[in-house]
C-alpha positions as MATLAB code, in Angstrom:
seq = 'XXXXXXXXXXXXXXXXXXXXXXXXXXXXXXXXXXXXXXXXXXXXXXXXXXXXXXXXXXXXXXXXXXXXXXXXXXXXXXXXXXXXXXXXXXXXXXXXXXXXXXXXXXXXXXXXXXXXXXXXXXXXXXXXXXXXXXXXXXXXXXXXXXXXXXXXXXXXXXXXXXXXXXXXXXXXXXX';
ca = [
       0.000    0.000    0.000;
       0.991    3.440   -0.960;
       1.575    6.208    1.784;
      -0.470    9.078    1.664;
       1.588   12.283    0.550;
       2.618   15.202    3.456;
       0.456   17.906    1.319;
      -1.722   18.446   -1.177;
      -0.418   17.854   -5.229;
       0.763   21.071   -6.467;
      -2.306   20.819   -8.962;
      -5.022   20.868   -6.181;
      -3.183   23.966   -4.301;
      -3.574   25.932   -7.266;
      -6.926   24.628   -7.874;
      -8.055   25.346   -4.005;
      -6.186   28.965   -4.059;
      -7.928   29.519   -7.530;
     -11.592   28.405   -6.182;
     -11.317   29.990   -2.987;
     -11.129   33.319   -4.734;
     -13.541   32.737   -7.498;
     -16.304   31.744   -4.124;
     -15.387   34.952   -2.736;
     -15.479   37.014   -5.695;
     -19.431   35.007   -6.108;
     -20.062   35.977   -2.919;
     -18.924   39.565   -2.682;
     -20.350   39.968   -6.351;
     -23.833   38.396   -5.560;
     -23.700   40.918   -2.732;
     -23.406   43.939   -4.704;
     -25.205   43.428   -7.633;
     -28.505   42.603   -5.622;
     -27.899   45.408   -2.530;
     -25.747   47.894   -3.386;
     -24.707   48.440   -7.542;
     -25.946   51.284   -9.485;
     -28.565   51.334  -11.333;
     -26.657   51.899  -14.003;
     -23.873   49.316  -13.604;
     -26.476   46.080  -12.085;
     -26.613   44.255  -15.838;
     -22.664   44.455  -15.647;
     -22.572   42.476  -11.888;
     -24.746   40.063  -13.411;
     -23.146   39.270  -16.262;
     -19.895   39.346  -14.048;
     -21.545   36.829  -11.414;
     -22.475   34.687  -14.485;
     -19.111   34.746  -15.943;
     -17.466   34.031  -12.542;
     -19.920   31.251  -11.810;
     -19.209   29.330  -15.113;
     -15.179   29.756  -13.943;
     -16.373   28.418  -10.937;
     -18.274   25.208  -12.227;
     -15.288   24.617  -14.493;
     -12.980   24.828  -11.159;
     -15.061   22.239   -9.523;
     -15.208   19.593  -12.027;
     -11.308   19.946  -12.332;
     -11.018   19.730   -8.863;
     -13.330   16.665   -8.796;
     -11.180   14.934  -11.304;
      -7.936   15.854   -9.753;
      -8.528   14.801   -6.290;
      -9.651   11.586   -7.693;
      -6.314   11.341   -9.443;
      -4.016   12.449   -6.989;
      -5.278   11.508   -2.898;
      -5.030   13.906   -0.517;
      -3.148   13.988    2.442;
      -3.489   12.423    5.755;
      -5.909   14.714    7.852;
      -3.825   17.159   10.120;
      -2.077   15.247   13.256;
      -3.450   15.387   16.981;
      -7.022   16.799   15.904;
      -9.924   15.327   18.502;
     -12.036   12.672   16.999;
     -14.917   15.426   16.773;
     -13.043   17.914   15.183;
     -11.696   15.120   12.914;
     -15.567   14.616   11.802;
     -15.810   18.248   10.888;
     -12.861   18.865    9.238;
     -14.437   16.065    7.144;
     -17.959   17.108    6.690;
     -16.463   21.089    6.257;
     -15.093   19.567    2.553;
     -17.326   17.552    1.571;
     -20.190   20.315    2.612;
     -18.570   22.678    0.506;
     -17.970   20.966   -2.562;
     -21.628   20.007   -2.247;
     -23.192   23.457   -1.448;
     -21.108   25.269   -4.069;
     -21.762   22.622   -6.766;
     -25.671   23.200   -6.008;
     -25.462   26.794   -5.497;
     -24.079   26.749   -9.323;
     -27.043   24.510  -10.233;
     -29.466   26.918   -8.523;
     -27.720   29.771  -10.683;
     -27.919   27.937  -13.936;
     -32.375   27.115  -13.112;
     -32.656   30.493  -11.979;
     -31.155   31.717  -15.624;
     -33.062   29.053  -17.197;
     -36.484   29.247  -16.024;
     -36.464   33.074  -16.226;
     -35.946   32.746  -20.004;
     -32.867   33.600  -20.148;
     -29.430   32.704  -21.353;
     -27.193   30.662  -19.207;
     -24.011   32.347  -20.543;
     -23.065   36.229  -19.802;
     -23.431   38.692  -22.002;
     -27.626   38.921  -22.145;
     -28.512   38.856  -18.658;
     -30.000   41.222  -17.030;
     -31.434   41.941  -13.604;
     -35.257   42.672  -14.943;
     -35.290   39.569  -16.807;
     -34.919   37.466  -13.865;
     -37.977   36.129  -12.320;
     -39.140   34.886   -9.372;
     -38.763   31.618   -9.543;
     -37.872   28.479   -7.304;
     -34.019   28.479   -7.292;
     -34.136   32.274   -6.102;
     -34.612   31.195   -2.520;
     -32.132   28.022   -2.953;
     -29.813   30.354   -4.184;
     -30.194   32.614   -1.585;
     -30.250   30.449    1.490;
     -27.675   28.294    0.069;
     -24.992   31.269   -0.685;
     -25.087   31.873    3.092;
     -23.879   28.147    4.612;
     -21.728   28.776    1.975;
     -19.908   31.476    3.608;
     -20.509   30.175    6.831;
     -18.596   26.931    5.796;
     -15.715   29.136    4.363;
     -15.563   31.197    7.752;
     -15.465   27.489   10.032;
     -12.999   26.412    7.091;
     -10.980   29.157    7.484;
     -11.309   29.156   11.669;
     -10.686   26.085   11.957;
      -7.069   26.222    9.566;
      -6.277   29.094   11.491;
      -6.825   27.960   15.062;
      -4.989   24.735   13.539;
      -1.916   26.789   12.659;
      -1.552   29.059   15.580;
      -1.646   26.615   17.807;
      -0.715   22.884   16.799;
       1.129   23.158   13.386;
       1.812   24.514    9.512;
      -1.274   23.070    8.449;
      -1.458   25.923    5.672;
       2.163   23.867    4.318;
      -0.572   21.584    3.320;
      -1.779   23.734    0.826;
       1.485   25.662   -0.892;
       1.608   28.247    2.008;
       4.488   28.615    4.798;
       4.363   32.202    5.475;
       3.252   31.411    8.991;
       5.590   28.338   10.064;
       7.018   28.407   12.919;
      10.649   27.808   12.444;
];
């Protein structure tokens, strides 16, 4: 039997770096365009968040593929048997909730009669429809998972080890 690598393939760093900022930019852009853009600039978010959220869908299936092909690490030493269980669920959570907040995206485009690819979107053509309040709800456990994900790598680093080595970054180590 094989040992498990130390850290993540170089592949899946950049691929986790690369996701992590397109599900912020989502976020943040999803924000804006709905609250707080200008009249005159809220087509321009949309078509942004639907460019961004195709980048996004394209990260994910990548990422599927290339954890299958390369296996992640060991899960950090000396973490508790509960914590173990949600750095665990946190993932898989994660991949799940942004995979079907892209699928609520794509129905909400599609069953408002309009295209699924930027460029023609705009905010009066979307409708009320069912995925509105999936997408909604769903956008927030997203960012709660990213705040516990990023918590609990934090609270992991300051206090038993370089966890964020793991993943490309030693900025923090404690050497």
């Amino acid at each position: 039997m094989t040992e498990k690598p130390k850290k993540y393939a170089r592949v899946s760093q950049i691929l986790h770096w690369t996701t992590a900022l397109f599900v912020f930019m989502a976020l943040v852009v999803g924000t804006v365009m709905t609250k707080f853009a200008p009249a005159n600039m809220v087509d321009q978010f949309y078509n942004s968040h639907v460019m961004g959220g195709w980048v996004l869908l394209v990260l994910m299936v990548v990422r599927l593929v290339a954890r299958w092909r390369n296996p992640a690490p060991e899960e950090p030493e000396g973490l508790s048997p509960a914590r173990a269980q949600l750095f665990k669920w946190n993932h898989i959570l994660l991949y799940v909730f942004v995979i079907v907040m892209l699928s609520s995206g794509l129905g909400i485009l599609s069953l408002s009669g309009l295209s699924i690819f930027p460029g023609g979107v705009t905010a009066g053509g979307i409708q009320k429809v069912p995925p509105i309040a999936v997408h909604d709800i769903v956008s927030k456990f997203v960012l709660l998972l990213v705040l516990m994900h990023i918590g609990g790598v934090l609270q992991y680093q300051f206090t038993k080890g370089n966890v964020l080595a793991r993943m490309g970054v030693n900025i923090f180590s404690k050497k």
